[in-house]
Backbone as JSON, one array per atom type, in Angstrom:
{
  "sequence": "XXXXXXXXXXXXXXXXXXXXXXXXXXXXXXXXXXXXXXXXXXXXXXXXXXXXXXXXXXXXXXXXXXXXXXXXXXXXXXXXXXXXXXXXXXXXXXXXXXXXXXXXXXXXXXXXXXXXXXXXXXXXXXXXXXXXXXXXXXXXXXXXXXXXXXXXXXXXXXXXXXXXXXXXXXXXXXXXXXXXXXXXXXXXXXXXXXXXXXXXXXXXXXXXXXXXXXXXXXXXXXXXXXXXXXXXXXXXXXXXXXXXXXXXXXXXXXXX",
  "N": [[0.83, -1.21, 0.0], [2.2, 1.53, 0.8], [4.19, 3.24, -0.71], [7.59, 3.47, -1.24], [9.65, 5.52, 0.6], [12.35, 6.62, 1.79], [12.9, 6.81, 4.33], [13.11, 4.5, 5.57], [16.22, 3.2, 6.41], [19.45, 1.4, 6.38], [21.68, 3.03, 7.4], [23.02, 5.94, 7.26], [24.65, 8.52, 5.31], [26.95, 11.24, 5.25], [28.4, 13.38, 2.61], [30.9, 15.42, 1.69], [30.92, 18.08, -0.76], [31.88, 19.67, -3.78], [30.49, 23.06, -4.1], [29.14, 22.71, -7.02], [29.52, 20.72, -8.36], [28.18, 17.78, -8.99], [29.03, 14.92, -9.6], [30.16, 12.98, -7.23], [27.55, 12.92, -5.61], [26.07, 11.97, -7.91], [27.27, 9.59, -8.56], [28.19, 8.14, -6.13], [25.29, 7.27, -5.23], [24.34, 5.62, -7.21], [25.6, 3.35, -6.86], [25.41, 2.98, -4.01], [23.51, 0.4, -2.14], [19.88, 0.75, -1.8], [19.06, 0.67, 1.14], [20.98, 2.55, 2.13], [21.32, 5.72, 3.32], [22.13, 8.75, 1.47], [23.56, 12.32, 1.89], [24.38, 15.32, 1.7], [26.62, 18.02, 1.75], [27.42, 21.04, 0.93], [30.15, 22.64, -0.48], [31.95, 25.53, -0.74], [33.99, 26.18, -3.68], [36.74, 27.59, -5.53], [37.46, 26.67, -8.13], [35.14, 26.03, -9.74], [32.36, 27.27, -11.93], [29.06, 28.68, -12.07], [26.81, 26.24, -13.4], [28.63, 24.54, -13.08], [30.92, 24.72, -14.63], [34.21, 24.66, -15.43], [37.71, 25.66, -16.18], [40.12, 24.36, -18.22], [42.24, 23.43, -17.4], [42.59, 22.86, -13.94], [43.78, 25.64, -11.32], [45.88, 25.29, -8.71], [45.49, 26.94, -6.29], [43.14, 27.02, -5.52], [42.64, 24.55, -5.62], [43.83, 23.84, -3.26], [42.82, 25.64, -1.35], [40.24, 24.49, -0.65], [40.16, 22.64, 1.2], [40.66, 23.66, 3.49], [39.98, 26.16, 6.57], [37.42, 28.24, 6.27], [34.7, 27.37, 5.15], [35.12, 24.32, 4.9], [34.98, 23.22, 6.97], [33.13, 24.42, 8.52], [30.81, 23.28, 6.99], [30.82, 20.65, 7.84], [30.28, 20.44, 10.51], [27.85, 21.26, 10.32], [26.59, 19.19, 8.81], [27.04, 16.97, 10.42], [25.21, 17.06, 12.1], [23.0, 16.41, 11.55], [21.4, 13.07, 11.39], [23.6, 11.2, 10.46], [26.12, 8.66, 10.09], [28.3, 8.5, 9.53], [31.1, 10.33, 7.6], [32.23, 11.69, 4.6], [34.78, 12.94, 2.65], [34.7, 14.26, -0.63], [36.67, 14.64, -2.49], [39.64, 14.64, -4.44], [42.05, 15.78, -5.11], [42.81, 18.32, -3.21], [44.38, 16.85, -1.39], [46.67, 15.91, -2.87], [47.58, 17.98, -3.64], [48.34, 18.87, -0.35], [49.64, 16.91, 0.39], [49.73, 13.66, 2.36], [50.51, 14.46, 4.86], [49.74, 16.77, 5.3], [46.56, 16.26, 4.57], [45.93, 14.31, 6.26], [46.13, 15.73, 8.44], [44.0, 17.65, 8.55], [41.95, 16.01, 8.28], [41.63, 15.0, 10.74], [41.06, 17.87, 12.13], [38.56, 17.97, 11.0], [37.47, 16.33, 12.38], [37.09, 17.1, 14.62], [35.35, 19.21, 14.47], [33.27, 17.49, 13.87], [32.33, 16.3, 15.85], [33.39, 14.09, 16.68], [32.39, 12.09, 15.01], [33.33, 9.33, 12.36], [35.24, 10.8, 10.05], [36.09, 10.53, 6.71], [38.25, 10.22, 3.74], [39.45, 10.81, 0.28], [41.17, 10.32, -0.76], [43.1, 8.84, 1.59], [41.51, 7.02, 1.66], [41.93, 5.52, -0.51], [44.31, 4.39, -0.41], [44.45, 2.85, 1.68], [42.63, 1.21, 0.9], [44.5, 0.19, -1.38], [46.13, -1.4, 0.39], [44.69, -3.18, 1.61], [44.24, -4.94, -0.66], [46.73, -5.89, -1.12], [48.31, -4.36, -3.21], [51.14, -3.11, -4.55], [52.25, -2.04, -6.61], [51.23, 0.65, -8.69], [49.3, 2.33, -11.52], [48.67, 5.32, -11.99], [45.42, 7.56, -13.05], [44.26, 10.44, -14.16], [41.77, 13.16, -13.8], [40.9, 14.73, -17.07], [41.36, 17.57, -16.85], [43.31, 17.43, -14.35], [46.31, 19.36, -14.43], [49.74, 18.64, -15.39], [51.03, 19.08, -13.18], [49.39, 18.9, -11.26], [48.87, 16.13, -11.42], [51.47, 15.01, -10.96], [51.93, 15.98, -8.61], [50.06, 14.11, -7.16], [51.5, 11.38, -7.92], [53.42, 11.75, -6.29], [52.05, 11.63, -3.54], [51.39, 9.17, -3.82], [53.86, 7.85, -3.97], [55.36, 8.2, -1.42], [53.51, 7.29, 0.07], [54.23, 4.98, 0.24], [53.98, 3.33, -2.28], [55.26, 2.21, -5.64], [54.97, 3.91, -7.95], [54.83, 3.46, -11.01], [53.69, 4.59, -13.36], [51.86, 7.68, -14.24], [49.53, 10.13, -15.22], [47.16, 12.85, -16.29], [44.32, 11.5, -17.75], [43.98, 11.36, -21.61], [41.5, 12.67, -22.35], [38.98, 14.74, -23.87], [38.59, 17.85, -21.76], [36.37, 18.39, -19.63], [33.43, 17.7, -17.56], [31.04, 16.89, -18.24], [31.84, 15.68, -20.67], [33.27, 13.18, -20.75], [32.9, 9.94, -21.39], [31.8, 6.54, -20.81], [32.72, 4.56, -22.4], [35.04, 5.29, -23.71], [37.05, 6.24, -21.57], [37.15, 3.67, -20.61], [38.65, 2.23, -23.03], [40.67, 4.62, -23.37], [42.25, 3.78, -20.71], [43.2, 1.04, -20.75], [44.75, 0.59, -22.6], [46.62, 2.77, -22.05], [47.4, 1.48, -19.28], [50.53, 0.35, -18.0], [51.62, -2.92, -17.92], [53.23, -3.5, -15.98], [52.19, -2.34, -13.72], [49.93, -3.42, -10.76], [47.29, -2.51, -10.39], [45.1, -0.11, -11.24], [44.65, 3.56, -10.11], [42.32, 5.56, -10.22], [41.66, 8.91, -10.13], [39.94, 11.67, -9.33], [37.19, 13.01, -7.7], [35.28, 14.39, -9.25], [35.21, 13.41, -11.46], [34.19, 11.48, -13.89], [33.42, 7.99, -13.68], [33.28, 5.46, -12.26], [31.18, 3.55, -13.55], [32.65, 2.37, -15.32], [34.39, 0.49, -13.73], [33.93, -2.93, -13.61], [34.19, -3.71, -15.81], [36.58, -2.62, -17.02], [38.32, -4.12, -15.22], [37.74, -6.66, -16.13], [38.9, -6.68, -18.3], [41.54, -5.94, -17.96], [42.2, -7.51, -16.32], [42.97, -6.87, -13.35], [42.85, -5.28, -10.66], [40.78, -2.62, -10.0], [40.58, 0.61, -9.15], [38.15, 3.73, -8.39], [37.85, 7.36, -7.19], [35.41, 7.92, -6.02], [33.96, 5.4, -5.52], [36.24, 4.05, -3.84], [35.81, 5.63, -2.04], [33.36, 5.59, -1.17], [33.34, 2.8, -0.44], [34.93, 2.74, 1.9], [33.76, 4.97, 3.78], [31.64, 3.25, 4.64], [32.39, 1.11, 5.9], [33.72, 2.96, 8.03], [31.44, 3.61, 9.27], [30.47, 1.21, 10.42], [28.99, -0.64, 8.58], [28.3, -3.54, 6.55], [29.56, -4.09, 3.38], [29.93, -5.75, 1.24], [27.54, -6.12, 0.09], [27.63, -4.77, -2.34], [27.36, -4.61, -5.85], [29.19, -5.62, -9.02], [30.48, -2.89, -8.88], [33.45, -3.27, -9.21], [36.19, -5.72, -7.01], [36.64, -4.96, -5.07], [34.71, -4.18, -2.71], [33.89, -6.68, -2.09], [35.73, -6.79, -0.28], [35.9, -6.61, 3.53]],
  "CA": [[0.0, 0.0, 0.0], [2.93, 2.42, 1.09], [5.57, 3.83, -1.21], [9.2, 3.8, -0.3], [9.89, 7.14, 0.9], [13.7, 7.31, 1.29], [13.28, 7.05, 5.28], [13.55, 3.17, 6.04], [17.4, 2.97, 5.76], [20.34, 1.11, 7.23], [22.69, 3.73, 7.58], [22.83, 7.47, 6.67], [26.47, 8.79, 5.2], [27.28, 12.5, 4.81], [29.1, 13.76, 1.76], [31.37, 16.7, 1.54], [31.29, 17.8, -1.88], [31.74, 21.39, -4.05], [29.3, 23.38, -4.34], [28.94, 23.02, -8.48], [29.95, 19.62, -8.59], [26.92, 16.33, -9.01], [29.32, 14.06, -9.77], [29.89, 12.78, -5.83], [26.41, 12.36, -5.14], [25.64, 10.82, -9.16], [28.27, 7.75, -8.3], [27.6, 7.8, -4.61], [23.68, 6.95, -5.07], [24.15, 4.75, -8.13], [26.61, 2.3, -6.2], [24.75, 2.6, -3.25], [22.31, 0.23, -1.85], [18.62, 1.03, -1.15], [18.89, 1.07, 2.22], [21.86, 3.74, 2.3], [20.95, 7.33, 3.0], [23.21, 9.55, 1.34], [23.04, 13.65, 2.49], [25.33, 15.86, 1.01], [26.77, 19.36, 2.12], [27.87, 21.84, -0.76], [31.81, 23.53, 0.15], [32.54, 26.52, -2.03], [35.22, 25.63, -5.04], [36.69, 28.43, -6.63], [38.02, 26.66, -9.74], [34.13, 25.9, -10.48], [31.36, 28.17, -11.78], [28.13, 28.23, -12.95], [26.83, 24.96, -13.93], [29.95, 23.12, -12.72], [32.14, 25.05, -15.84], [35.82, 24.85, -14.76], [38.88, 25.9, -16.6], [40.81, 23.42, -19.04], [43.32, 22.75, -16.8], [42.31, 23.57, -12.86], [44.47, 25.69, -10.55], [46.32, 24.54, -7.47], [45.37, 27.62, -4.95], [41.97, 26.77, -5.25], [42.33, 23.05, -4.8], [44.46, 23.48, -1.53], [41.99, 26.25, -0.52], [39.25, 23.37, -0.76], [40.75, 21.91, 2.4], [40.83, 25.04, 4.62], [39.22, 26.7, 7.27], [36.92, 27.94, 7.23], [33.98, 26.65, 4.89], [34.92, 22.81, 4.95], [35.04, 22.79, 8.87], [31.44, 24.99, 8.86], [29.84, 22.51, 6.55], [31.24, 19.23, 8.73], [29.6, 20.99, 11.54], [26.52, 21.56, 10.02], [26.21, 18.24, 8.51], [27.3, 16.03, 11.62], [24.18, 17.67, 13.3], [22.31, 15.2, 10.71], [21.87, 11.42, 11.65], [24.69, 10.29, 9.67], [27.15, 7.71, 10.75], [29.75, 8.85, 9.12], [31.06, 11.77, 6.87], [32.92, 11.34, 3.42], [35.45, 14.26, 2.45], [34.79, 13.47, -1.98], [37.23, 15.86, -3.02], [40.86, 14.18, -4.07], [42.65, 17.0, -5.25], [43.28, 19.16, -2.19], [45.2, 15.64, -0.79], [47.63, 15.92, -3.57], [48.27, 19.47, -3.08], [48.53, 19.22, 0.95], [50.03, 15.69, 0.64], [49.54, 12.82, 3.46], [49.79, 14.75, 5.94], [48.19, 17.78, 5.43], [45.47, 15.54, 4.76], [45.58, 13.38, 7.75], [45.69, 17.07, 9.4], [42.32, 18.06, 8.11], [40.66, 15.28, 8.89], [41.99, 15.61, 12.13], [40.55, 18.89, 12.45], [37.25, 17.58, 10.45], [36.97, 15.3, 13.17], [36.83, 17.62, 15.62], [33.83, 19.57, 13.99], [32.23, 16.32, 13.06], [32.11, 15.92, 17.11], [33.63, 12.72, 16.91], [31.76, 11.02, 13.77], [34.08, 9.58, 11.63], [35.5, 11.33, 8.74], [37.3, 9.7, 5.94], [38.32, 11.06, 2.45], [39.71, 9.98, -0.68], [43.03, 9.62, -1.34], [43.45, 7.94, 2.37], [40.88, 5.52, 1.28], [42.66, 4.59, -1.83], [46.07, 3.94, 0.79], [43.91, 1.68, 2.77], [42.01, -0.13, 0.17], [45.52, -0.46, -1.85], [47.11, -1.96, 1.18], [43.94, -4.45, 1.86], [44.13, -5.61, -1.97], [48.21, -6.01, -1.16], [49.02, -3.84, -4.44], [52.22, -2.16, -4.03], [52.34, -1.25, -7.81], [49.98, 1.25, -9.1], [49.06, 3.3, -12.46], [47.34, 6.32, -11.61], [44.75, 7.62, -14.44], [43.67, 11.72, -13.42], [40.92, 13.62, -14.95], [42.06, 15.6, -18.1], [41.29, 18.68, -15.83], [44.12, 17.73, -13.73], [47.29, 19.51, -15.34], [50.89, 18.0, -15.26], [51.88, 19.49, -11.87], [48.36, 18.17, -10.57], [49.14, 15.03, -11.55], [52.95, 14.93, -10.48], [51.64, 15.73, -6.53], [49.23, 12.85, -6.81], [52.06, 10.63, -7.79], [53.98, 12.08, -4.94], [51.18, 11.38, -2.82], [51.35, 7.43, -3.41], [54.88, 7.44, -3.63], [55.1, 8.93, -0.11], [52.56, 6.75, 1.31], [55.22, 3.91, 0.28], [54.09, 2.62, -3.28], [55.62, 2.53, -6.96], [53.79, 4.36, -9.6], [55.06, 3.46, -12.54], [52.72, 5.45, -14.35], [50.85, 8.35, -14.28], [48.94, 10.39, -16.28], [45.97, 12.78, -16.88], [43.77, 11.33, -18.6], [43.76, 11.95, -22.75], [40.19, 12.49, -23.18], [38.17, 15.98, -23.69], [38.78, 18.25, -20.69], [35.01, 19.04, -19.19], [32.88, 16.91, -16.88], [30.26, 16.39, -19.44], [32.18, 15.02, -22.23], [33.34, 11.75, -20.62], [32.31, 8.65, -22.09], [32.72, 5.34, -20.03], [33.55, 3.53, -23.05], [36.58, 6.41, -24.02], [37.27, 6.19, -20.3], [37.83, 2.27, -20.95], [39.92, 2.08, -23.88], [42.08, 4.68, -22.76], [43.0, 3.13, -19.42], [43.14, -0.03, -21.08], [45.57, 1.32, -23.86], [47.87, 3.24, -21.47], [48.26, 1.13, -18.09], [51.98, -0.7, -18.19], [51.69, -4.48, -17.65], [54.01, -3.46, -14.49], [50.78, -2.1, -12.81], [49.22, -4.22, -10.38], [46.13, -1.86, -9.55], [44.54, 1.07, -11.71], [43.86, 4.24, -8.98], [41.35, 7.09, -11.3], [41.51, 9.71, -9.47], [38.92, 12.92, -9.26], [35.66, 12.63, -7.44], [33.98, 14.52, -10.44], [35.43, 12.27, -12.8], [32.92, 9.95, -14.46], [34.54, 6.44, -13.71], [32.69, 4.06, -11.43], [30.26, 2.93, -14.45], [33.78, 1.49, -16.01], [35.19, -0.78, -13.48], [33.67, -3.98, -13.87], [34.81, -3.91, -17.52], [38.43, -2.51, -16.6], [38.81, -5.11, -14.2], [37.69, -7.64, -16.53], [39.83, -5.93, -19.43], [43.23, -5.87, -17.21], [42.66, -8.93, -15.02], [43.63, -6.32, -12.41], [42.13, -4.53, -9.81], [40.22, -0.94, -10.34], [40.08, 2.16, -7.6], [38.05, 5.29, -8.65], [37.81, 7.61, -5.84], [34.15, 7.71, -5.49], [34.45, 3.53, -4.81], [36.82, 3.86, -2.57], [35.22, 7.05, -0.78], [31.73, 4.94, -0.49], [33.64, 1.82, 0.54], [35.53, 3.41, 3.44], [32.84, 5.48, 4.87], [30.04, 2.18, 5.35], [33.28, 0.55, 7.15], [33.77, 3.84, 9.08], [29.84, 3.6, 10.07], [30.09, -0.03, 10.8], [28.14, -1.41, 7.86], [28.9, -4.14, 5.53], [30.37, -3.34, 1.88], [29.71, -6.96, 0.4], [26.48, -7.0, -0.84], [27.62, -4.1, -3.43], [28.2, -5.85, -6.81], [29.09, -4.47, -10.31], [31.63, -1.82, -9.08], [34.66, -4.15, -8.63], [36.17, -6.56, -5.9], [36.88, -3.97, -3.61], [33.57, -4.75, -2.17], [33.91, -8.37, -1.33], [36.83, -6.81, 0.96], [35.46, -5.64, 4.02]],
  "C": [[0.87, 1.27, 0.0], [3.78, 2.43, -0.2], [6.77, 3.85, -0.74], [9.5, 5.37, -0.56], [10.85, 7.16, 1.65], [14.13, 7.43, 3.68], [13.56, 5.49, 6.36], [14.66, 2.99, 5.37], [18.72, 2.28, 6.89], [21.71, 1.6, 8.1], [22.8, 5.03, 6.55], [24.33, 7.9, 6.79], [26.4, 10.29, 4.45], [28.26, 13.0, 4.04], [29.67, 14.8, 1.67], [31.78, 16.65, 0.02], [31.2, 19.54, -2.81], [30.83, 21.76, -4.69], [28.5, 23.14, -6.04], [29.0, 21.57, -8.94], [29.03, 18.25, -8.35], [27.87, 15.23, -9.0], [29.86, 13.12, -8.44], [28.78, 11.73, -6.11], [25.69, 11.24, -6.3], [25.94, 9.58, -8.57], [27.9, 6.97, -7.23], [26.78, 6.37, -5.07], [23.68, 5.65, -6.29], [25.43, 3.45, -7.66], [26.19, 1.68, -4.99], [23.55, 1.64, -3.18], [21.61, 1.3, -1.27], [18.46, 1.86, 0.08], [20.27, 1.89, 3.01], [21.19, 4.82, 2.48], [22.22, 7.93, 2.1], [23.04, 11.51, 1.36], [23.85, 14.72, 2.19], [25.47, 17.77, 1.57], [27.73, 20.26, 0.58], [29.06, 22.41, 0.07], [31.85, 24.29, -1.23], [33.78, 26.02, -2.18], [35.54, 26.98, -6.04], [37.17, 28.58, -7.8], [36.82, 26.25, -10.45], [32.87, 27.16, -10.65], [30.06, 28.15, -11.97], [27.74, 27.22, -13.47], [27.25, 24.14, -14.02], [31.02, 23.84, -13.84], [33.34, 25.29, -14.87], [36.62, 25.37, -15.67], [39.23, 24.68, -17.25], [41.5, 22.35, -17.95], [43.07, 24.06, -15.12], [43.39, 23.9, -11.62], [45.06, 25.16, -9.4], [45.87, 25.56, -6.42], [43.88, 27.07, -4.67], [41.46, 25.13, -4.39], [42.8, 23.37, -3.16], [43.51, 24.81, -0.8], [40.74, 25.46, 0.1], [39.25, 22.8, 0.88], [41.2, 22.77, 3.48], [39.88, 25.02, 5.2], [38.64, 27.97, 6.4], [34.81, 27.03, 6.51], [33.87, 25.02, 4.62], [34.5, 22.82, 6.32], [33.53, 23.74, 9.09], [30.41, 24.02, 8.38], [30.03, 21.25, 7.29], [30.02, 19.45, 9.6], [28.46, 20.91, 11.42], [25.98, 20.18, 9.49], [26.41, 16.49, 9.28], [26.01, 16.11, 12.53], [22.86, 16.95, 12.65], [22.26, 13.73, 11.62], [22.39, 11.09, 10.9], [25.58, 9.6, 10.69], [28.54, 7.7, 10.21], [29.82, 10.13, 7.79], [32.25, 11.24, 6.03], [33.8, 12.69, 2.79], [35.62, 13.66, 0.76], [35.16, 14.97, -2.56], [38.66, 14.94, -2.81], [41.71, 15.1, -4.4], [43.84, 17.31, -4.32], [44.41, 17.51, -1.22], [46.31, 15.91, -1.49], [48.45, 16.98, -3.58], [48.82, 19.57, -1.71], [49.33, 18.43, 1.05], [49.39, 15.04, 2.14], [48.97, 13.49, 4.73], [49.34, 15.53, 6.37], [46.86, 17.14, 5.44], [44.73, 14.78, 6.52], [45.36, 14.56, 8.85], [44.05, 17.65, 9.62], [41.04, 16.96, 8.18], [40.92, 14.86, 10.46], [40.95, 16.44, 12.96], [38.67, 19.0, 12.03], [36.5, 17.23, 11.57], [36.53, 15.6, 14.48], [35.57, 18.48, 15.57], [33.03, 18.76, 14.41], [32.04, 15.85, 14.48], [32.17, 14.77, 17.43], [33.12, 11.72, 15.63], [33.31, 10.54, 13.25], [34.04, 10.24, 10.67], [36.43, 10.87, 7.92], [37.15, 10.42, 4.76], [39.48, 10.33, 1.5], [40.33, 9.13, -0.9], [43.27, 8.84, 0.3], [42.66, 6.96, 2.5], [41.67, 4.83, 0.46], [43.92, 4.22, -1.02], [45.41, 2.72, 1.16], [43.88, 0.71, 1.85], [43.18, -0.75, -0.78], [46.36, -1.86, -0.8], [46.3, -3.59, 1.37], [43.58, -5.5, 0.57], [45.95, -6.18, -2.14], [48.48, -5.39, -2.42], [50.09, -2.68, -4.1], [52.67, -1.51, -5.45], [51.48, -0.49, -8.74], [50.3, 1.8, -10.55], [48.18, 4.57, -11.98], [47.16, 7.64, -12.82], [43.85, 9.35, -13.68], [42.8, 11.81, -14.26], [41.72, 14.3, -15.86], [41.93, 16.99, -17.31], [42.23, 18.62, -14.89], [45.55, 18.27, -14.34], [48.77, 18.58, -14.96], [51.24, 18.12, -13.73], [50.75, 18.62, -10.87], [48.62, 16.91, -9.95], [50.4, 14.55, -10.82], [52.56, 14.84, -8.69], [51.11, 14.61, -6.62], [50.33, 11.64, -6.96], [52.63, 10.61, -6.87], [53.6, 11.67, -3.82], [51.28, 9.87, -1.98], [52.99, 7.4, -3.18], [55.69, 7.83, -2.06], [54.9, 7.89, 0.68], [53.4, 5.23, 0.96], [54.76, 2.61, -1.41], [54.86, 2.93, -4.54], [54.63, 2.49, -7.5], [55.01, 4.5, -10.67], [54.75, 4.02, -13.97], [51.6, 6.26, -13.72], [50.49, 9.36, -14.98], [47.77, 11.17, -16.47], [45.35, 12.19, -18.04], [43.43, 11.93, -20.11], [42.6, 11.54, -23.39], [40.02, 14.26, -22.86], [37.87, 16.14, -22.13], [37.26, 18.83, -20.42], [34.13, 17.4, -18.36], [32.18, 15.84, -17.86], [30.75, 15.43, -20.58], [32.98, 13.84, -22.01], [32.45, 10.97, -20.97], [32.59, 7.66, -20.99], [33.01, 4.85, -21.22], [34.97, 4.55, -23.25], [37.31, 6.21, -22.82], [37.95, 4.66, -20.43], [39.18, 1.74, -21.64], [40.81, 3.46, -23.46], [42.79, 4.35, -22.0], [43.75, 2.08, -20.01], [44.14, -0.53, -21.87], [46.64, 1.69, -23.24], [48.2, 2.52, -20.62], [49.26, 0.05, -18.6], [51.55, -1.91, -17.49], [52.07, -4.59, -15.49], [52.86, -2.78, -13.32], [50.26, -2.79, -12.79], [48.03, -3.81, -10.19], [46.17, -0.58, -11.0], [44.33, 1.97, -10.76], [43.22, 5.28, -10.62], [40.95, 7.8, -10.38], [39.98, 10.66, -9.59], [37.88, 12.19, -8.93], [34.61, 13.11, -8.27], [34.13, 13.63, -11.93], [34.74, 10.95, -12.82], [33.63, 8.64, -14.35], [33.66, 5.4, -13.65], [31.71, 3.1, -12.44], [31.61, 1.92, -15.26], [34.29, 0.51, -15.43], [35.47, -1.96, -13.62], [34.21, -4.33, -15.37], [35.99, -3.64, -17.19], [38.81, -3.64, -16.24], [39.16, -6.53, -15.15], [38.59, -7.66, -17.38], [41.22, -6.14, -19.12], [43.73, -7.37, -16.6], [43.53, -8.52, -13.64], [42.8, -4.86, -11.23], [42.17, -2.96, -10.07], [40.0, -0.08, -8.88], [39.87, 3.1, -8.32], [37.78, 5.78, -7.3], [36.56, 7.85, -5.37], [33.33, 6.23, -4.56], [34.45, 3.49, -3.84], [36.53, 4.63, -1.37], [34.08, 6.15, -0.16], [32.38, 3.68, 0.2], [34.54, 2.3, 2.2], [34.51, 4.05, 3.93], [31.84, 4.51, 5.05], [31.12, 1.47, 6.28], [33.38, 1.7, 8.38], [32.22, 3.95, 9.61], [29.71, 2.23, 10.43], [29.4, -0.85, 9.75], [28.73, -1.78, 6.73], [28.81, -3.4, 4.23], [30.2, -4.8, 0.89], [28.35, -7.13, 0.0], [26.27, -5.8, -1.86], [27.97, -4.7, -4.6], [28.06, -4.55, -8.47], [30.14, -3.33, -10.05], [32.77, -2.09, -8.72], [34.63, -4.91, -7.21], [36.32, -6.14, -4.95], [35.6, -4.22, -2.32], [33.12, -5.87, -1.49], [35.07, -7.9, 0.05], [36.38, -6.25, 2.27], [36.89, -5.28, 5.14]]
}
């Protein structure tokens, strides 16, 4: 007789994501089970405008402003005061710019907003979930929106956190949100990663990915991380709730 109306759920997860930017909450919700909430807080971005339009190739002050005081740590605040069980920082960027442990700083300081919730965020998901897949050799595949220097921190990033990247790379497809393809998305990965890569990471949380993995995976015979994945699989572990009965967006999922 009733309708499902969005309030019988097993767990409610709060998204930090910029204000211009769908692609988060798109991947999120389409990965998610049913009985997920997902609740989303907007953070001003000032390499996006209007309609999500960015720049070709997006600055670095802006990313590492992303990860400042004082509108990330107002929206935590404001969105901890939710029933969520945990809080998702879907922004990888500002990681690559701050490195490790600026990162691990800011969610630090997240955490202290977030009045104790957890808070987890991208790029120290993709550490984890590399470490719990044992891959110590990565490729890592950016948006074309990330420029060379972008890209170069993010390798920095992993090579830091103690892996070889052998390869990395914005992505050579049309620079704009919109104009990803998953199949283009496919065959280029598919085309560029070196043999010597045990793991794919695809960076950007607005970058269209997660619809590709299951085909990558199958394509490589090698394990896929986009950071929307790995953002949704780390925050249902940081709320306590299983991650195995997600199917279709790689094996990461069977791992809890």
């Amino acid at each position: 007789m009733w309708q499902p109306d969005g309030w019988d759920v097993r767990v409610r997860l709060g998204v930090l994501t910029p204000h211009a930017d769908v692609g988060p909450e798109s991947e999120l919700r389409a990965m998610a089970p049913a009985e997920v909430g997902l609740h989303a807080a907007r953070v001003p971005f000032g390499a996006m405008g209007s309609g999500g339009a960015m720049d070709p190739t997006i600055a670095l002050a802006p990313v590492r402003a992303f990860a400042e005081p004082p509108y990330v740590d107002e929206a935590t605040a404001l969105l901890a005061a939710a029933p969520v069980a945990a809080i998702a920082f879907a922004f990888t960027s500002s990681a690559y710019a701050v490195g490790a442990r600026g990162e691990a700083r800011m969610l630090d300081r997240l955490g202290v907003r977030a009045a104790g919730l957890p808070v987890v965020a991208t790029c120290a998901a993709t550490v984890e979930a590399l470490r719990v897949l044992g891959v110590t050799r990565l490729g890592l595949v950016d948006p074309p929106w990330f420029g060379a220097d972008l890209n170069g921190l993010g390798r920095d990033y992993y090579r830091d956190a103690g892996f070889d990247v052998p390869f990395a790379a914005p992505c050579g497809l049309p620079s704009g949100q919109s104009l990803i393809r998953p199949d283009a998305l496919h065959d280029w990965v598919a085309a560029h990663l070196p043999d010597e890569a045990e793991a794919v990471v695809i960076g950007g949380n607005g970058f269209r990915a997660v619809g590709v993995i299951q085909a990558l995976e199958t394509t490589l015979g090698r394990p896929v991380l986009t950071a929307n994945q790995v953002l949704l699989w780390a925050a249902l572990r940081a709320a306590g709730a299983p991650t195995d009965g997600i199917g279709g967006y790689g094996g990461l999922f069977a791992r809890s």
